[in-house]
C-alpha positions, -999 to +999 in steps of 0.1 A: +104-002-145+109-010-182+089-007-215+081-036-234+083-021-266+116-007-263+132-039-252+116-063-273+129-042-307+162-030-289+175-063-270+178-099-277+173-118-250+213-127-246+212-088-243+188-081-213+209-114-196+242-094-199+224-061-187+207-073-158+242-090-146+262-061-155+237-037-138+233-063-109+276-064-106+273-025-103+249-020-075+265-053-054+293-038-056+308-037-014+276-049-001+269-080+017+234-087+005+213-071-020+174-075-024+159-072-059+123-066-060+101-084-080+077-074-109+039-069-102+029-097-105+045-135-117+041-134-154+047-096-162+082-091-179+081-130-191+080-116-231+110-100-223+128-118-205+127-101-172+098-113-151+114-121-115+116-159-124+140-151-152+159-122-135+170-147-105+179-173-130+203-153-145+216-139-110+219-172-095+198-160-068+175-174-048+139-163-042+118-152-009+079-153-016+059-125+000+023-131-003-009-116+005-049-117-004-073-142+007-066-181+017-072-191-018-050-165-032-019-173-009-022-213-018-028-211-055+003-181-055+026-201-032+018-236-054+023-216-090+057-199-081+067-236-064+062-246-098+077-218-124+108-218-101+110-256-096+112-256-144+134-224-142+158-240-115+150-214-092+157-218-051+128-206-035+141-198+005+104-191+016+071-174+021+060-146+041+022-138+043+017-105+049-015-087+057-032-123+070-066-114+086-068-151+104-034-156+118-037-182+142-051-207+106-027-203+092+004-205+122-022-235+136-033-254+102-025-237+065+010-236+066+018-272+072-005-275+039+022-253+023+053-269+037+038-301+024+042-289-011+081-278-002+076-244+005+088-232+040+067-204+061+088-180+076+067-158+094+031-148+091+020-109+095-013-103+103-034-078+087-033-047+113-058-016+107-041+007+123-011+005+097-031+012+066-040+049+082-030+078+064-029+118+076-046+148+061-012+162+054-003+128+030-041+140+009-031+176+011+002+163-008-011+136-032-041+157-045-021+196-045-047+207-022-048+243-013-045+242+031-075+268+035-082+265+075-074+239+103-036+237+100-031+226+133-047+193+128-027+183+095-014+152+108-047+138+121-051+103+111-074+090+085-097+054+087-127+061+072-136+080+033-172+095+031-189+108+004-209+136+009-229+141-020-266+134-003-285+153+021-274+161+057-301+142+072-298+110+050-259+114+056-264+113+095-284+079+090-257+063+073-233+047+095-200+055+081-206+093+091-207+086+122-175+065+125-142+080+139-111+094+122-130+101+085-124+121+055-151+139+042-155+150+007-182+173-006-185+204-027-177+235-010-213+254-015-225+224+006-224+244+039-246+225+055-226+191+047-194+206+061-213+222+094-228+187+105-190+172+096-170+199+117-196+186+146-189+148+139-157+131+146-142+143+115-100+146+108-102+165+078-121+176+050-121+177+012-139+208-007-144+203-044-148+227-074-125+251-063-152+266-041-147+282-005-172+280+022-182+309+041-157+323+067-177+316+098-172+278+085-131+282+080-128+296+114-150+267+129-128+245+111-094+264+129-109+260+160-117+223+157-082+217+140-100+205+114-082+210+079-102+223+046-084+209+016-096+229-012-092+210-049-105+220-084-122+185-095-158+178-089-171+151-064-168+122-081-134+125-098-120+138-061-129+102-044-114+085-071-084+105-067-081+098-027-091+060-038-058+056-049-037+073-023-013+049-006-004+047+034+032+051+036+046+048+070+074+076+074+103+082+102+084+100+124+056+078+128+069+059+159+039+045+169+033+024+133+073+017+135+074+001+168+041-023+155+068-030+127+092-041+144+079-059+168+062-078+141+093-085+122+108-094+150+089-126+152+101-137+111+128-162+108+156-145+092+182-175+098+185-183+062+200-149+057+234-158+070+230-192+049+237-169+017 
């Protein structure tokens, strides 16, 4: 990352060009190929000098487009990068889509739209639920959570977030509590919140305000393997906290690996030995 501030008062822009080559000369140093990830987004960095357009300019470089979001997104994206890099004299190799919730449209019908404006579809990744789980040990870890009870099931996988801030019975009614593979969070004096969860399909459980349930409730929650995370916010600042927790797919998670693999398996990576 970079400050804009800093550079725009330190550098001139002949400056950043000689850094980013000099940095880029350091780190290619004895490899074969070397993959330079793009800013946030296409326009951040332009005032400086360094948004990716700029940065493969001055490496010579080509680009490879990896795209995402709805239909509209992915064309109006694809067509604006065609266009900044087609002014900068920028190669553009391709697009991936990734995370593509209607596939077969896009193998079957969108991409010849795309190729039609020059800009070739290497492989199309479909949106796939089951890679955007995350455990109870990756919330234990992002929010500091104190481990109180149900150790045993720290690596049970997470789908669903429920907030559990109304009554038990109106909870019950709401459908979302009764799905599988769910986080609950709630206050820990709500006792009768965390009982009805440790009987539903529940892999782990949030307590807020520092406050610890009864023990008859921590040793149903051993027994279940259902871990108690114990945090010091309230409610409301908790779920925004687990909002932005990330999946990250780690070594030992074979299962989301292979689904990787096999995926990538089917993206044309012959323009890699065209470099």
């Amino acid at each position: 990352g970079f400050e804009h501030s800093k550079l725009m008062y330190m550098y001139d822009k002949k400056s950043i060009v000689e850094k980013v080559r000099e940095s880029f000369k350091n780190i290619s140093n004895g490899k074969d190929i070397v993959f330079i990830e793009g800013c946030k987004d296409i326009v951040y960095g332009t005032s400086v000098g360094l948004d990716s357009f700029s940065v493969a300019k001055y490496l010579d470089a080509p680009m490879l487009l990896i795209l995402s979001g709805t239909d509209e997104n992915i064309f109006d994206d694809a067509i604006r990068c065609k266009e900044i890099a087609d002014a900068k004299g920028v190669e553009i190799i391709g697009a991936i889509l990734n995370k593509v919730k209607n596939k077969e449209d896009w193998e079957e019908i969108n991409s010849k739209k795309l190729e039609d404006e020059g800009i070739r579809i290497l492989g199309v990744i479909p949106y796939m639920k089951e890679l955007t789980t995350f455990t109870a040990k990756l919330v234990a870890e992002q929010l500091f959570a104190k481990v109180i009870a149900g150790e045993d099931g720290i690596e049970n996988e997470i789908e669903n977030v429920f907030i559990g801030a109304m009554s038990v019975s109106d909870a019950i009614k709401n459908p979302l509590f009764s799905k599988p593979k769910k986080l609950i969070i709630t206050s820990g004096d709500r006792t009768d919140m965390i009982i009805a969860s440790l009987e539903e399909n529940t892999s782990c459980i949030v307590l807020t305000n520092n406050i610890i349930p009864p023990s008859r409730i921590i040793e149903k929650a051993d027994e279940n393997k259902i871990p108690l995370l114990l945090v010091p916010w309230d409610t409301y600042t908790t779920a925004k906290r687990v909002e932005r927790i990330k999946p990250w797919i780690s070594t030992k998670e074979e299962k989301k690996l292979k689904i990787i693999e096999e995926e990538f398996g089917k993206i044309d990576i012959s323009w890699i030995d065209k470099l």
